[in-house]
N, C-alpha and C positions, 0 to 999 in steps of 0.2 A: 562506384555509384555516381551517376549524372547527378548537377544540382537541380533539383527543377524549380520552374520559372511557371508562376502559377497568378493569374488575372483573379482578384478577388475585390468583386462589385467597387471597380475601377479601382483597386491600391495595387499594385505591382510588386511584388513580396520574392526575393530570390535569396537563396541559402537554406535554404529548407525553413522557413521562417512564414509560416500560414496566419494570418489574424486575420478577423471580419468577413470567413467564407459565409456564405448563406446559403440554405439548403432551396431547392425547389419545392412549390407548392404539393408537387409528386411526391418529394420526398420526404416532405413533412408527413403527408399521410400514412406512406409506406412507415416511417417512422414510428407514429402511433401504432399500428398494425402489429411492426414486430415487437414493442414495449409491454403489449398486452397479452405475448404469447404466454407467459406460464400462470402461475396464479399469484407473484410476487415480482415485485420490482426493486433492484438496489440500486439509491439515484445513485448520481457519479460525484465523487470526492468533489468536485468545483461548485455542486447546487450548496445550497443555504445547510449549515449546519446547527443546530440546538446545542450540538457539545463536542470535544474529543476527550475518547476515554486513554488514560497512560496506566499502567501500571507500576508502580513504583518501584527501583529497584531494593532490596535486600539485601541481608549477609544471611538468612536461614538454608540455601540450597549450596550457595559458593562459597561462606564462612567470610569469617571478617575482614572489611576493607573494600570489597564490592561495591557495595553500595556507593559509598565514599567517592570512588573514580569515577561513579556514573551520575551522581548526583546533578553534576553544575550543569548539563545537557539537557537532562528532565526538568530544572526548575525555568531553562530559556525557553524550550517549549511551551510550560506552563505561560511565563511571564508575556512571550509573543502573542498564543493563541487566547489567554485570557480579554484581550483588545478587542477582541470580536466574537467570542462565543463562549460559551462556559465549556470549564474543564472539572471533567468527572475524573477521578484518583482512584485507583482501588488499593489501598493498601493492606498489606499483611495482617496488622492487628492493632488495636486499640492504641500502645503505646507508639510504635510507626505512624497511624495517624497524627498522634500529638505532635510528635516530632516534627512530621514534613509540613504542617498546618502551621507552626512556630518558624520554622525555617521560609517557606513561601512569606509569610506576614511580615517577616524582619527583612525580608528581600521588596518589600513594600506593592508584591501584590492587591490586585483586588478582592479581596477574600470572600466578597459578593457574586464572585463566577464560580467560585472554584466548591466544589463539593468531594467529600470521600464516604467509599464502600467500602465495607473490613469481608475481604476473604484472600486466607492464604492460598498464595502462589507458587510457583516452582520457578518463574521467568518474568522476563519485562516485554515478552514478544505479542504486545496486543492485537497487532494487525494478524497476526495467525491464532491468540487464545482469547483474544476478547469478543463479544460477542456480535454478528453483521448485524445491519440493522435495516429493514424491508419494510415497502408497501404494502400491504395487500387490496384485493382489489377496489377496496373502499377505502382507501388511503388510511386505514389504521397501522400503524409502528408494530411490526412485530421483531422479536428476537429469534436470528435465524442460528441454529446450535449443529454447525456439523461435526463429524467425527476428529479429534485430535492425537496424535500416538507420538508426539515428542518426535517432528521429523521421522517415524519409523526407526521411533522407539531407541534414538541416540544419547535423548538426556531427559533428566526426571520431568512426569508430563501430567501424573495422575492432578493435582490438585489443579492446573489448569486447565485441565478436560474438563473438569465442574464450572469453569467462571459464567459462561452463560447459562445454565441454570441456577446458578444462584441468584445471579443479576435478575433474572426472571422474577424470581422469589422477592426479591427485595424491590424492585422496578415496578411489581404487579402488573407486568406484561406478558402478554403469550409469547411461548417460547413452541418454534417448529423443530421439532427435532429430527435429525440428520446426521446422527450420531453414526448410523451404519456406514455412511461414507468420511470418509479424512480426505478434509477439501479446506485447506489452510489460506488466509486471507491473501498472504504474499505468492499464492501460486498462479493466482490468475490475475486477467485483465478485462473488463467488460466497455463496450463501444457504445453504452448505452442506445443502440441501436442494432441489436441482437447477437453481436458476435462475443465469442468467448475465445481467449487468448491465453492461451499455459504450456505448459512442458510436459510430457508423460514423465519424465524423471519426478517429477514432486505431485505426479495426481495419480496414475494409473500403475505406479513402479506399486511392487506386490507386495514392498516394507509397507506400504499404504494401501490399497486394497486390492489384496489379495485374491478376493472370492470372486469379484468385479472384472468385466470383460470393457472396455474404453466404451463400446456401444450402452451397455447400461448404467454408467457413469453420464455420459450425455444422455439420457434419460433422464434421469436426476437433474442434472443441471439445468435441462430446458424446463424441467417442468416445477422447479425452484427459480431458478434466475431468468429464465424468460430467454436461455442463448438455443439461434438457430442453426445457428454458422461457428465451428469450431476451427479453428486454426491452432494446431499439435505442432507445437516443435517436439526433436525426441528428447533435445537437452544433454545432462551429463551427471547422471547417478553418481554421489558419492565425492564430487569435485567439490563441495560445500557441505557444511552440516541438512542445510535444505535442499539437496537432490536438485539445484539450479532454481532458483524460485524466478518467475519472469520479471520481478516488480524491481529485480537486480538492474534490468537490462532494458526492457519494452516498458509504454505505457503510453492510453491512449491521451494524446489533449483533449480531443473532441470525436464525433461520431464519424470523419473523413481526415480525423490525422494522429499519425502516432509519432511518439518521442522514442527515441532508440540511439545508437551510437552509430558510428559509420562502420564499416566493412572491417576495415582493420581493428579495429580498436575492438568489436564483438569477439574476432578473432581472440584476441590478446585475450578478453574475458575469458575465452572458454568453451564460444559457439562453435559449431559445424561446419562445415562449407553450406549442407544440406541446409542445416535449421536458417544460416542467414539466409540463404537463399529463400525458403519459405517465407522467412521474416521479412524479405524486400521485396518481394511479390504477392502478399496476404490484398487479397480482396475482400469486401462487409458484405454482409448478409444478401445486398443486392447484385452483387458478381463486379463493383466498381472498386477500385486499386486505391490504397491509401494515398495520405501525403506522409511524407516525413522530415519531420525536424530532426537536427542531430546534436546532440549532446558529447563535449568530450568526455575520456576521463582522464583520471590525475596523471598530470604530465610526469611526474614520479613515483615511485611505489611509496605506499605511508609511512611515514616514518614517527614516530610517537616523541613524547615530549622526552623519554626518558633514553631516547636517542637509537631506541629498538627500530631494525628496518623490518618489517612483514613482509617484504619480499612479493607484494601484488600490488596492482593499484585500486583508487578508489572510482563509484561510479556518482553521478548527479541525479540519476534518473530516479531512484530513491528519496523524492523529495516529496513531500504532505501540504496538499492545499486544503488550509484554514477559510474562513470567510471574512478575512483581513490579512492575512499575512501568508504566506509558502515561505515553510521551512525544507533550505536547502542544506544537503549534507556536505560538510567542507571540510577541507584533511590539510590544511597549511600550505596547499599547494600551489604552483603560481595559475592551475587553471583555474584554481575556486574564481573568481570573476569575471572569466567567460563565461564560466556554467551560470553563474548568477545573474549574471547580464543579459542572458541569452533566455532563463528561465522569465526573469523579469518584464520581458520583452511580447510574454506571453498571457501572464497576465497582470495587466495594464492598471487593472483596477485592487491590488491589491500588493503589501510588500516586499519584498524578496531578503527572507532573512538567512543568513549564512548560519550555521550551528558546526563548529566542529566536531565531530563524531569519531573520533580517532582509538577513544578508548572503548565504545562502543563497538567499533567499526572490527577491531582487534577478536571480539568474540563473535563474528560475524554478522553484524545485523548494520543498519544504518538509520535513517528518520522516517520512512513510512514504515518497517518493520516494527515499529514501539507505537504504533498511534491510531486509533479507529474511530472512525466517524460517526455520530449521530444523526442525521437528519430530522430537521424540522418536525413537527407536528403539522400536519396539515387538517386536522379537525376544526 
C-alpha cells in the first residue's frame, strides 16, 4: 500500500496521518442528508460524552481470582475517564458495589463522577452487552437494546442479554428493542456519514441470525442507525471467540478516514487477501475512497507478567475516546509508543493514555470491548 500525501486546507500531512480535513459546503449538506436517513442517530465515540458505562469485573461466572487480575485496568479507566466525564458502574450486587466504591475512593478518585447500577452479569464486555445510546429525531436519549447470544452462544450470556432493559428500568428511558437481531457493539463501525462497516462472520454468520438473509439485516440497520452504504468484509468465523469483530482491526477517525493496520500486518491478524483488499478500497456513502491512517501492532507476541507467551500479537486500534483522554491498549511492547504517539497525533485535543491490557487481552477482549459511551443530553 502507497503512503498517501494528502493537501488539508494548506497542512501537508504524509504517512497516512490526516488532521484538519474539511468537508465542502456539498458535503456538509449531503452529510446532513444521510444522518437523517433512519429514525435514530448514534453520534460517534469523539462527540461530547455525559458518561462511559464499565461493567465490573467478578468472580460469580469464572470463580475466584478473576476479578482480582482485572481489577487494576478498570480502576485506570475509571481514574482517566473520571477527568472529563462521569463513569457509570454496573456492578453485580450490593456488596461488589461497596467494595469497588471503597477501593475507587482510597484510589482517591472523584467520587462525584462516578455512579453504580446493581444487576448481575455474566461478563465485562460492555461495548457488546451494555446498552447503545441514540438520538431520536427530536434529540431525546433513547436506549437502543439488540439481540445478544453470548458470541453465538460460546459463553454464559443470559444475565447480559437483560443489561439494557434493566438500565431502561432503572434509567427511566425508552428502551428500542431489537432483540430479534444479535448485532454486538464491537461488530461494527459507523462513518457518521452513513456508512456501516462489519464482518459477516460476527453479524450475518447463522450462530447469530440465523432466520435473517444480510438484505434484511441492512434493513434493520438502515432504519435503526441511519447506514446506507454497507461495506461486508467476509472476516473469519471461529478465529476468535467473536467471529472477527472489526473494532479488532478497522475504525473510523472521522467521516473521510479510517484507522486500520497496513497490508501485512492485517494479514498476520487474520484478514483475507479479499477482505483487505475491500478494506483498502472501501468508498462512503458518496462513491469517494477513504484516507487511511495506520496503526502497527505489537512488535512481539504478548507475553504476560507471569512470563506466559500467547503466541499472537496485540492491536492499538482498540482504543476508547473519552472526552479528555483515549485510552490506549498497551501490552509492554516496544510498539506501545508509536501506537501512542501516532494515536496522540490524532487527537490534539485530548490525552493519550496507555492501559496495559495483557490480562484482559489474554481472554480476548481489549479497551473499547469493556467501555460504552453515553452521549450528552442535548435537551
Amino acid at each position: 500500500m502507497n503512503k498517501m500525501i494528502v493537501v488539508c486546507t494548506g497542512v501537508l500531512l504524509t504517512a497516512g496521518i490526516l488532521l484538519g480535513c474539511t468537508q465542502s459546503k456539498a458535503d456538509e449538506g449531503q452529510s446532513m442528508e444521510k444522518q437523517n436517513v433512519g429514525k435514530y442517530t448514534m453520534p460517534d465515540e469523539s462527540s461530547k460524552h455525559e458518561g462511559t458505562w464499565l461493567q465490573w469485573p467478578h468472580n460469580f461466572t469464572y470463580g475466584s481470582g478473576y476479578k482480582e487480575k482485572l481489577e487494576s485496568i478498570w480502576i485506570e479507566m475509571a481514574s482517566a475517564l473520571s477527568e472529563g466525564e462521569n463513569v457509570h458502574i454496573i456492578a453485580y450486587d450490593e456488596h461488589d458495589k461497596n467494595d469497588i466504591y471503597d477501593l475507587l475512593y482510597d484510589e482517591g478518585l472523584n467520587m462525584d463522577r462516578i455512579d453504580f447500577y446493581i444487576i448481575p452479569t455474566d461478563d465485562v464486555w460492555a461495548r457488546d452487552t451494555a446498552p447503545i445510546f441514540v438520538y431520536d429525531k427530536n434529540n431525546n436519549i433513547k436506549i437502543m437494546d439488540w439481540g445478544f447470544n453470548g458470541w453465538g452462544k460460546k459463553t454464559p450470556y443470559k444475565k447480559d442479554a437483560l443489561i439494557a432493559n434493566k438500565l431502561s428500568n432503572q434509567l427511566g428511558m425508552e428502551r428500542i428493542n431489537l432483540n430479534n437481531v444479535v448485532l454486538e457493539g464491537g461488530a461494527f463501525e459507523l462513518d457518521g456519514n452513513g456508512t456501516f462497516l462489519s464482518t459477516r462472520s460476527a453479524v450475518t454468520n447463522k450462530n447469530r441470525n440465523p432466520k435473517l438473509s444480510e438484505a434484511e439485516i441492512e434493513e434493520v440497520i438502515e432504519e435503526n442507525l441511519g447506514a446506507t452504504n454497507f461495506i461486508w468484509l467476509d472476516g473469519v468465523p471461529g478465529l476468535d471467540i467473536t467471529d472477527f469483530h472489526i473494532d479488532g482491526f478497522a475504525k473510523f477517525h472521522d467521516k473521510s478516514t479510517m484507522i486500520t493496520m497496513k497490508e501485512e500486518d492485517l494479514e498476520e491478524w487474520g484478514a483475507s487477501n479479499k477482505d483487505i483488499n475491500t478494506l483498502m478500497n472501501a468508498k462512503n456513502a458518496f462513491d469517494k475512497p477513504y484516507q487511511y491512517v495506520y496503526l502497527p501492532i505489537t512488535k512481539n507476541y504478548v507475553v504476560l507478567d507471569n512470563g506466559k507467551n500467547l503466541g499472537y500479537k496485540g492491536s492499538y486500534i482498540n482504543y476508547y475516546v473519552g472526552n479528555t483522554a483515549v485510552l490506549v491498549p498497551n501490552y509492554n511492547d516496544p510498539n506501545d509508543k508509536l501506537a501512542n504517539d501516532t494515536i496522540q497525533k490524532l487527537y490534539p485535543d485530548r490525552k493519550v493514555i496507555g492501559i496495559d491490557v495483557r490480562e484482559l487481552y489474554k481472554d480476548g477482549g481489549m479497551i473499547h470491548c469493556v467501555t460504552q459511551q453515553q452521549p450528552v443530553d442535548l435537551k
